[in-house]
C-alpha positions in Angstrom: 59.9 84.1 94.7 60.2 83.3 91.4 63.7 82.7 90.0 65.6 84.9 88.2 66.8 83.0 84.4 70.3 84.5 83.5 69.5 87.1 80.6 72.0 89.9 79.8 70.6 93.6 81.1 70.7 96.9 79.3 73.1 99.2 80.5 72.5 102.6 78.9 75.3 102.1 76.5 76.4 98.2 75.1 79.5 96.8 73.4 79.7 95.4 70.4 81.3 92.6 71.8 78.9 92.8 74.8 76.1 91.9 72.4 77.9 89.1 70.9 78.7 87.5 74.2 77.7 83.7 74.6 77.2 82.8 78.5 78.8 79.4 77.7 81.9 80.8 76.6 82.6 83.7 78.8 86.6 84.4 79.1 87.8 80.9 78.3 91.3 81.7 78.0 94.0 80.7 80.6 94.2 83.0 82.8 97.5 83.1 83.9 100.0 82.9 81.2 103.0 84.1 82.7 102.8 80.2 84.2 101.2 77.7 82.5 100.0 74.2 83.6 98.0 71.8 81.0 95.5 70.3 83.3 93.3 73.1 84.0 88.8 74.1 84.5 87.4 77.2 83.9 84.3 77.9 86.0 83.1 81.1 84.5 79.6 80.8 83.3 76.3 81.3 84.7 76.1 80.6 88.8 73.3 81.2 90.9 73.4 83.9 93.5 71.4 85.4 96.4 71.4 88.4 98.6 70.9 88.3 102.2 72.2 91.0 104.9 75.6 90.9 105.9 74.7 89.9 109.2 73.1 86.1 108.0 75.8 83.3 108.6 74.3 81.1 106.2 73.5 81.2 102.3 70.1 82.7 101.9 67.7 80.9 98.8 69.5 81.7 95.4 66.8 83.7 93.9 68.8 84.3 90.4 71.1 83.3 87.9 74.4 85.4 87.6 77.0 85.5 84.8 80.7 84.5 86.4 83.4 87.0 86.3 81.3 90.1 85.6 80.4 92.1 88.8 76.7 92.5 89.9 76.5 95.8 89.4 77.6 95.0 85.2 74.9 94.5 82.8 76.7 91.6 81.6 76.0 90.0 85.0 72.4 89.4 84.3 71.7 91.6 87.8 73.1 95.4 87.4 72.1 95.9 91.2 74.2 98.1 93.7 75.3 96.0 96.3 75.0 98.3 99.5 77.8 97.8 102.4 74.5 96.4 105.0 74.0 93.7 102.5 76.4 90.3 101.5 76.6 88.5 98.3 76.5 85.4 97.6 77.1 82.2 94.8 76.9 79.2 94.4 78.8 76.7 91.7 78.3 73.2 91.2 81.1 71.3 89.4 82.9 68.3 89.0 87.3 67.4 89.4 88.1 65.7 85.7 88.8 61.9 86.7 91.8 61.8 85.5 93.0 64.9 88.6 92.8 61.8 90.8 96.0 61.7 93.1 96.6 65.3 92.4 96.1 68.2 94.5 93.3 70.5 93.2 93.5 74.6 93.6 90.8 76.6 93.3 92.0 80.1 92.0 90.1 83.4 91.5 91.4 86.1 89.4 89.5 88.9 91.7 86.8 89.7 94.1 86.0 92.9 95.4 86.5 93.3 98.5 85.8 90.5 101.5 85.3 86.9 100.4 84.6 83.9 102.2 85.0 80.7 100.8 83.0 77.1 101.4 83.8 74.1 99.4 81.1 71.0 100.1 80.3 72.9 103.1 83.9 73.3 104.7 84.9 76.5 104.9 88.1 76.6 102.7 89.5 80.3 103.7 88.6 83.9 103.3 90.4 86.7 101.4 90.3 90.5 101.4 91.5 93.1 98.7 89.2 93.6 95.7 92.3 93.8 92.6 94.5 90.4 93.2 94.4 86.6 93.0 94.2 84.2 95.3 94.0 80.8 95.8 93.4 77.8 97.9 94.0 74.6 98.2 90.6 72.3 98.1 92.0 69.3 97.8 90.8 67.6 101.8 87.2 68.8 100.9 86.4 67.2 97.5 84.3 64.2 97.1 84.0 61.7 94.5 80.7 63.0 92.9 79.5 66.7 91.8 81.3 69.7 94.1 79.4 72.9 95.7 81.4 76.1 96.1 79.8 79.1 97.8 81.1 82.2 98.3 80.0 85.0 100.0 81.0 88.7 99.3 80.4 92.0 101.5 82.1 94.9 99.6 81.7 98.2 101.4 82.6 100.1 98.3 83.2 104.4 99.9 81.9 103.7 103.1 84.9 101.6 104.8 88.4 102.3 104.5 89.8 99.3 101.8 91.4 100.9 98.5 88.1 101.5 95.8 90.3 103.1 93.2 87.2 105.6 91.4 84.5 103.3 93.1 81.5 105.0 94.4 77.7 104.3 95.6 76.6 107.6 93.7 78.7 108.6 90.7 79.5 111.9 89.3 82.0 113.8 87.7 85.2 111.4 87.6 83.7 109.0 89.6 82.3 105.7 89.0 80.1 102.9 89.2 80.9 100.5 91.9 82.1 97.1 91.4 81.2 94.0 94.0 81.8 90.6 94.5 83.2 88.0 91.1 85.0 90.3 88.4 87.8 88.3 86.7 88.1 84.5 85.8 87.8 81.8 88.6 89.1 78.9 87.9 90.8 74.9 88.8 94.3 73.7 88.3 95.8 70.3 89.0 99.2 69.9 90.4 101.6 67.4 91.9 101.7 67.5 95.7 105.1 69.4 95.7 104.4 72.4 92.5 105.5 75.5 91.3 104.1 78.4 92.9 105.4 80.9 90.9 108.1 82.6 89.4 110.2 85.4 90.2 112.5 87.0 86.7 114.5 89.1 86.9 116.3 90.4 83.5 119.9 91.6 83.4 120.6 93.3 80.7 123.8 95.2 81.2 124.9 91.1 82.8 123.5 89.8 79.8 121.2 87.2 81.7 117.9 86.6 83.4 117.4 85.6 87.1 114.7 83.1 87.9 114.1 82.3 91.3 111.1 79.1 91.7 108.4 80.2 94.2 107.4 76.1 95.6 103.9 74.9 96.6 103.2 72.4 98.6 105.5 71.3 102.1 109.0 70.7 100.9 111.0 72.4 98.4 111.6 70.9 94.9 114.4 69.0 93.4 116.4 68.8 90.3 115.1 72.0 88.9 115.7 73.0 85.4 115.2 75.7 83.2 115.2 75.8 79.2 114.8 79.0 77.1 113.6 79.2 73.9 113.8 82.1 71.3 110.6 81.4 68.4 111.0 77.8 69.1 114.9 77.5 69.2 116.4 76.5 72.7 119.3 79.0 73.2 119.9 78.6 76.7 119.3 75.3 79.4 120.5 75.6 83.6 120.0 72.9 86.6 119.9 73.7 90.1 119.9 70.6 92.8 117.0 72.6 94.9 114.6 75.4 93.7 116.6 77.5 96.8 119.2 78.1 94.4 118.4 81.2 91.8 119.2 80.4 88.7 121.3 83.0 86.5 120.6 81.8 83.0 123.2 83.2 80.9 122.0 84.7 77.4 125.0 86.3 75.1 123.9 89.5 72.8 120.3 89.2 74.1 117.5 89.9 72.2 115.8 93.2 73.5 112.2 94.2 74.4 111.2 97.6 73.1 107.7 99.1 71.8 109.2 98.5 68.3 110.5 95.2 69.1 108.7 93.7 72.1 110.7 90.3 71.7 110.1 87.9 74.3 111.5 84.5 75.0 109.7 81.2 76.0 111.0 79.6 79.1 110.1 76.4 80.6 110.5 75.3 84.4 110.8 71.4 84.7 110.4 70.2 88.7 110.5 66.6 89.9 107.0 65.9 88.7 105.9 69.6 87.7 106.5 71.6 84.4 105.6 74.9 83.3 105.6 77.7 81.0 106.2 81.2 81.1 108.2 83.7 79.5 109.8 87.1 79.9 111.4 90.0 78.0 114.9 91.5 78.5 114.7 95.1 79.1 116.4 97.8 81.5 114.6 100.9 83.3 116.4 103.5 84.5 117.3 107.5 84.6 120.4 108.6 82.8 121.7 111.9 80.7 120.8 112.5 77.2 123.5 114.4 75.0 122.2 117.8 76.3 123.0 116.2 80.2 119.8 116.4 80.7 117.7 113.8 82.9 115.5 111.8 81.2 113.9 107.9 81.1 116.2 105.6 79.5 115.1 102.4 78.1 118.1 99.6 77.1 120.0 102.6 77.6 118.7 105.1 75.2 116.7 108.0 75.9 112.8 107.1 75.2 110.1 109.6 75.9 106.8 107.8 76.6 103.3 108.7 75.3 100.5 107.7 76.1 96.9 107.7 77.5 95.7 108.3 81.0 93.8 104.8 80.8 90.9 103.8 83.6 90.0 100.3 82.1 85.9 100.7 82.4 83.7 99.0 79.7 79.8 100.4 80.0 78.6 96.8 80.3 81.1 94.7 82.2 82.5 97.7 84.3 85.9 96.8 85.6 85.7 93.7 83.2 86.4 93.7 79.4 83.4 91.8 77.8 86.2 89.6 76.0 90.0 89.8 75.6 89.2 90.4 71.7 87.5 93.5 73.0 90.5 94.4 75.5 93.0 93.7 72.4 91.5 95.8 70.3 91.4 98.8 72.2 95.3 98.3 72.6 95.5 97.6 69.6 93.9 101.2 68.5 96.6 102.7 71.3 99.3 101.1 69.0 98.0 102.5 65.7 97.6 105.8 67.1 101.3 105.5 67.7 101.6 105.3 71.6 103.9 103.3 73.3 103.1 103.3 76.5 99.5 103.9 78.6 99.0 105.0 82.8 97.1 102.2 84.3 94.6 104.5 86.6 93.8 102.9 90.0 92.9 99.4 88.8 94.9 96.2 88.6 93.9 94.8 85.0 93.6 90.8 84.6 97.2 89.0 83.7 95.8 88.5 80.3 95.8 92.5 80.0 99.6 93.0 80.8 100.4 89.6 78.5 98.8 91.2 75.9 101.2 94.5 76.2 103.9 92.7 76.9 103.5 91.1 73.3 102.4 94.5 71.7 104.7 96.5 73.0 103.1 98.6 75.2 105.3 100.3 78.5 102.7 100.4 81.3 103.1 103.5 84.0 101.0 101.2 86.9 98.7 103.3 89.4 97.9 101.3 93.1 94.4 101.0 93.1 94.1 103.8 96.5 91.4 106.0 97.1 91.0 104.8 100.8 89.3 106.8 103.2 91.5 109.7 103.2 91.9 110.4 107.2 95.4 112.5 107.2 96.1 116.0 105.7 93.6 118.6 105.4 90.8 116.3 104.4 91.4 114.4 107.3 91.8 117.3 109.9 88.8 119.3 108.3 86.2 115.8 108.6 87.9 115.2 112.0 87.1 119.5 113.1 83.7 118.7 111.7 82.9 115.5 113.9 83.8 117.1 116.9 82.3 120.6 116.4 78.9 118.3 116.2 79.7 116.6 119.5 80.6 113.5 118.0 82.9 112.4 121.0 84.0 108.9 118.3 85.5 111.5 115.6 89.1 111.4 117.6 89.0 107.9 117.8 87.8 107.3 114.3 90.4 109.7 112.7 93.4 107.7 114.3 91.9 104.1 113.8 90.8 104.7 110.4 94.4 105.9 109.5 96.0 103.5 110.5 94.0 100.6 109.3 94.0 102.3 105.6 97.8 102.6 105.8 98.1 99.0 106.7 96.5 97.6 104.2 97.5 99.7 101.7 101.0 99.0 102.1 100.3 95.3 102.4 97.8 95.4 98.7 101.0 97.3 97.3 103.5 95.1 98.5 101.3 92.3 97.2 100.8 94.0 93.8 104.2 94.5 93.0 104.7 90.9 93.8 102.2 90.0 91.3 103.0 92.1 88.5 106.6 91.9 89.0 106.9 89.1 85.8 105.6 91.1 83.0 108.1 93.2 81.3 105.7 96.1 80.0 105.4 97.5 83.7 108.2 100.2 83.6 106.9 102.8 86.5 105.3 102.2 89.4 102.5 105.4 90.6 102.0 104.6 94.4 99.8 107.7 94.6 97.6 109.1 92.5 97.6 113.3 94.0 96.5 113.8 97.2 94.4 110.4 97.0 94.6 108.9 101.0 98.5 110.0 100.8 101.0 109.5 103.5 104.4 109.5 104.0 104.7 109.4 99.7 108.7 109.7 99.6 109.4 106.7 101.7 106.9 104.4 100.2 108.8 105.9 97.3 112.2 104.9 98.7 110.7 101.5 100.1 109.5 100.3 96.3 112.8 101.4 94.4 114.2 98.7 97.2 112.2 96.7 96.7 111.6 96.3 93.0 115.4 98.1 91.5 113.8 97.3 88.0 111.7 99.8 87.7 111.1 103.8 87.8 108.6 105.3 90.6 106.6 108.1 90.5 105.7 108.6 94.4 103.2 111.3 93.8 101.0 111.7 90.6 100.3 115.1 90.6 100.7 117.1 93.5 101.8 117.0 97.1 105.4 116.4 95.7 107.7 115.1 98.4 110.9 115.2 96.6 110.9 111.4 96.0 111.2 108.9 93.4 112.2 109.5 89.8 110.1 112.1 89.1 108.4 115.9 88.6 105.5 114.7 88.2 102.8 117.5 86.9 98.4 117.5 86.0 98.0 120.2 84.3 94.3 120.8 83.2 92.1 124.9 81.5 95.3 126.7 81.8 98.5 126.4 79.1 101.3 124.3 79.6 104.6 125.9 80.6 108.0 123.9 80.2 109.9 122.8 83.6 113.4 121.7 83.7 114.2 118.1 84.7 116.0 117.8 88.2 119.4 116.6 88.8 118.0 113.9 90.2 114.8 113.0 88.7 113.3 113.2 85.4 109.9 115.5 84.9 106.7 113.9 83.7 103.5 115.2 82.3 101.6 112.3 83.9 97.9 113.9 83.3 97.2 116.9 81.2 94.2 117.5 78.0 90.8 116.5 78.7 89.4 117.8 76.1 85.7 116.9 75.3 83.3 115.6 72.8 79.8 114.6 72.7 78.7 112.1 70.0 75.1 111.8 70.1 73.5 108.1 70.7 76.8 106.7 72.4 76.5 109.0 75.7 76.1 107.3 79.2 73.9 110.0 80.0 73.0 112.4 77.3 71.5 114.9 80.3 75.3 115.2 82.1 79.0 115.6 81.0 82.3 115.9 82.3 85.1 117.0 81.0 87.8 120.0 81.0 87.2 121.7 77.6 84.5 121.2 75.1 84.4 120.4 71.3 81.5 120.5 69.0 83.1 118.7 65.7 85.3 115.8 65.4 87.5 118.2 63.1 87.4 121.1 65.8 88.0 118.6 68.7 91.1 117.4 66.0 92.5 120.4 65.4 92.3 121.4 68.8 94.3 118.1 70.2 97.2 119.2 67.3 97.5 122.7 68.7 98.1 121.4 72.5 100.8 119.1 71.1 102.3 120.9 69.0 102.3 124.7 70.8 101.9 123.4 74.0 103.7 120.2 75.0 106.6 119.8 72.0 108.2 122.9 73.8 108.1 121.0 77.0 109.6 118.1 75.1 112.4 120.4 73.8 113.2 121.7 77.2 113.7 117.5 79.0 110.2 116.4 79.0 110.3 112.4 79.7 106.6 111.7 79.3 103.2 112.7 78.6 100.4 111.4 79.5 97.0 112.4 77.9 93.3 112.3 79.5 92.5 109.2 78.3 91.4 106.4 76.3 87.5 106.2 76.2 84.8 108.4 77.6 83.4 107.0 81.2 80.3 107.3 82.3 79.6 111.4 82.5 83.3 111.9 81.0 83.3 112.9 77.5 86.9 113.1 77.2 88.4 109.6 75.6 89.9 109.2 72.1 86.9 107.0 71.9 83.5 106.8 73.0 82.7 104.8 76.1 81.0 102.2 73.4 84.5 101.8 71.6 82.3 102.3 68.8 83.3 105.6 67.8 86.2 107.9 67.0 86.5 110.8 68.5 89.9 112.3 66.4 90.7 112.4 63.0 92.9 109.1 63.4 95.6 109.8 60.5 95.9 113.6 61.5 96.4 112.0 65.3 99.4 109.3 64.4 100.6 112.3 62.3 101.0 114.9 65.6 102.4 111.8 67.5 105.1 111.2 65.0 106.2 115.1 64.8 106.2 114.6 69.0 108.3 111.5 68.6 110.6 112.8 66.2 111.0 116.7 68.5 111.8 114.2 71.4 114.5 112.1 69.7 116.1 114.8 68.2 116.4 117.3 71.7 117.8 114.3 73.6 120.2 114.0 70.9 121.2 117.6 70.4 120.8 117.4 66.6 117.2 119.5 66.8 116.4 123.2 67.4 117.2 122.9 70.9 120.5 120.9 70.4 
């Protein structure tokens, strides 16, 4: 078989920044900025792959070049194949330690890989990993040797046919569902450290105390010594504790703190210094919680004040990278274009976006409303009972057996990918709410998940059920509301009411469609200026009354078109506009301005 020379493919619609990519210089920024080491290798670029059935123990011939972190199904992969669940992945990578690593320990981290990966280094088997949205890491530092290294890995992603969370991943997409993604899709990558390191970083801001907690996450076998922490406000130290062990939190004390907001996302610099380690991070001081506004009405308070959140219903799908941006300048831009349209916050749908992604919000000033990634086989409830009636009414004598094990298994590891999720994400300060379920997607027992996050993460607001099947938990009334008009609904004593979904509304633009013979979407525009004028109406007949009467947030369907879905403020390209941008910021500020004054009592409703 000849082999396959890496070349980008042709999805039906390409980024400008797709175009422009360079394979030699694909994602080269750190990956991790919420800690930073200096001694660090990037091994995106092009591998070689092959694809052999899941069954095969051992590599099979790399028959192709692949482009490292876009998944195999991407354009930007070089491949844009399905990978089918009967079938495994797999790469190979050969690289070399930088001489001057020697005595170190040397961890081999990778952003993401959906959804089973094994792991050989020099042909040791280093580990495996499930869970297709979160990092992981292993230490490689018994299997190097002193010339060039070979790292395989091997990938079997069952995408709908198993019952791991998918998020909107599907072997056959329609409607709101999409492409799958499999194997590789964010940044892998090396890091040197001493042989006792810093893990990680746990911060916790106080705002009403008027400090931050840091508690030191160790590597390595022993816990570390003489631990100290500096912070730094643009440059300026302002604030400098020791502890004798990193067992001890620290409470760094910080006097008339400096606030994070969307108009003033300040964030201070702070640096961990650890026997032989050092690092840098940062964080933001900022306080989420439910509260009265003048009216006693409850609503989201942020610092304190009453802030109502809007924002885009965002799924984070490019058409030639997929679940991967083709470069952070294109994933800045399109929060940058969120900013200018005058949003401050966006819903993260179903998909855990690279730590680059929330660093970049954290600096803009964007409040994130965080989905889990579900969308496990759904075995409970009336999908459940109705696939379950339907496997035994054919004789299948396995359906019982299925139902229950199925459950079960999906329940475990979702609540393990959650709990690991919020342990991840739990640094950046733009993360204000946390969605465990998205409506009725493989939901189960949603108010005490609800209750279990709000104990375990204090810091932030939970909406338990996106949607429907509301289980009186959490912080709010949550509400989609899509074709029919939008009707106000009191806040609770208890919780706050959300619009977390609600518009839709469609455009086609010809020569930047995914599929110019299919489309998706709720209700259908003709004319930028019709789709325009529309989009004012709904906001200003429709959801400013709601905002009058205690609304907290609303959350529009979405960013970009995906795929079939013709419903984004852009098209799936980024390359168009779909709304009359000034007109937009201009309905956004009248919103704004309706919400500030009803939670202050000084407007109509006051």
């Amino acid at each position: 078989m000849e082999t396959m020379v890496w070349q980008p493919q042709r999805a039906p619609l390409m980024t400008r920044w797709g175009e422009a990519l360079q394979p030699e210089a694909v994602w080269p920024e750190y990956p991790r900025p919420q800690l930073v080491r200096e001694e660090w290798l990037n091994l995106n670029g092009v591998w070689q792959f092959g694809i052999a059935p899941r069954a095969q123990a051992t590599p099979p011939v790399f028959e192709g070049e692949i482009l490292v972190p876009f998944a195999i199904e991407a354009a930007l992969s070089g491949v844009r194949r399905s990978l089918q669940p009967e079938e495994r992945l797999w790469y190979r990578c050969i690289f070399e330690v930088p001489p001057a690593w020697e005595g170190k320990r040397v961890l081999l981290h990778f952003g993401a890989v959906d959804w089973e990966a094994e792991i050989w280094v020099n042909g040791y088997r280093v580990g495996s990993h499930q869970g297709g949205y979160l990092p992981f890491v292993f230490d490689i530092t018994p299997y190097l040797r002193s010339r060039e290294q070979d790292l395989i890995v091997a990938v079997w992603d069952p995408t709908d046919t198993h019952w791991q969370q998918r998020g909107k991943q599907t072997r056959q997409p329609h409607t709101i569902w999409y492409n799958s993604v499999s194997g590789i899709w964010q940044t892998v990558w090396l890091e040197a450290v001493p042989a006792h390191y810093v893990a990680g970083l746990r911060i916790t801001p106080d705002v009403s105390g008027q400090a931050v907690r840091v508690r030191v996450l160790t590597g390595g076998t022993a816990a570390l010594h003489d631990v100290r922490a500096e912070v730094l406000a643009e440059g300026v130290k302002v604030a400098e504790v020791s502890v004798p062990t990193s067992e001890s939190e620290m409470i760094i004390s910080l006097p008339s703190p400096r606030l994070w907001s969307p108009d003033s996302p300040f964030l201070y610099d702070l640096v961990i210094t650890a026997e032989r380690d050092r690092v840098r991070s940062y964080f933001g001081m900022r306080e989420f919680r439910l509260g009265r506004d003048a009216q006693g009405r409850t609503r989201v308070l942020l610092n304190g004040e009453p802030l109502f959140m809007l924002g885009p219903l965002d799924q984070g799908y490019w058409p030639d990278g997929l679940y991967t941006p083709p470069s952070e300048e294109a994933m800045r831009w399109e929060l940058a274009f969120l900013k200018r349209l005058g949003f401050n916050m966006l819903r993260k749908h179903v998909k855990v976006e690279p730590a680059r992604y929330y660093y970049a919000c954290d600096q803009m000033g964007l409040i994130v409303w965080q989905d889990m990634p579900n969308g496990g086989r759904a075995q409970t409830g009336f999908e459940g009972l109705v696939t379950l009636l339907l496997g035994l009414h054919q004789g299948d004598q396995r359906a019982l057996w299925r139902f229950g094990r199925q459950s079960l298994e999906s329940r475990a590891d979702y609540r393990q990918e959650l709990q690991a999720m919020v342990d991840h994400l739990y640094h950046f300060p733009c993360i204000g709410v946390w969605v465990p379920f998205n409506e009725g997607w493989g939901q189960f027992e949603a108010r005490a998940i609800a209750d279990w996050l709000k104990a375990y993460d204090p810091t932030r607001l939970v909406d338990h059920a996106s949607g429907w099947y509301d289980q009186k938990g959490g912080d709010f009334c949550s509400y989609h509301v899509y074709g029919k008009p939008l009707r106000p609904i009191l806040p609770e004593e208890e919780r706050a009411v959300a619009l977390s979904e609600f518009g839709g509304y469609s455009l086609e633009i010809c020569n930047h469609l995914w599929n110019p013979r299919k489309r998706f979407g709720y209700k259908h525009f003709k004319t930028i200026p019709d789709l325009t004028s529309a989009y004012e109406r709904l906001l200003d007949e429709q959801v400013r009354p709601w905002v009058e009467a205690g609304l907290s947030a609303a959350i529009y369907t979405q960013t970009s078109d995906v795929e079939i879905e013709v419903n984004g403020y852009l098209t799936y390209d980024r390359a168009v506009v779909k709304m009359d941008e000034e007109r937009v910021r201009a309905v956004h500020e009248r919103l704004m301005q309706t919400a500030r004054e009803a939670a202050e009592g000084t407007g109509e409703a006051g």
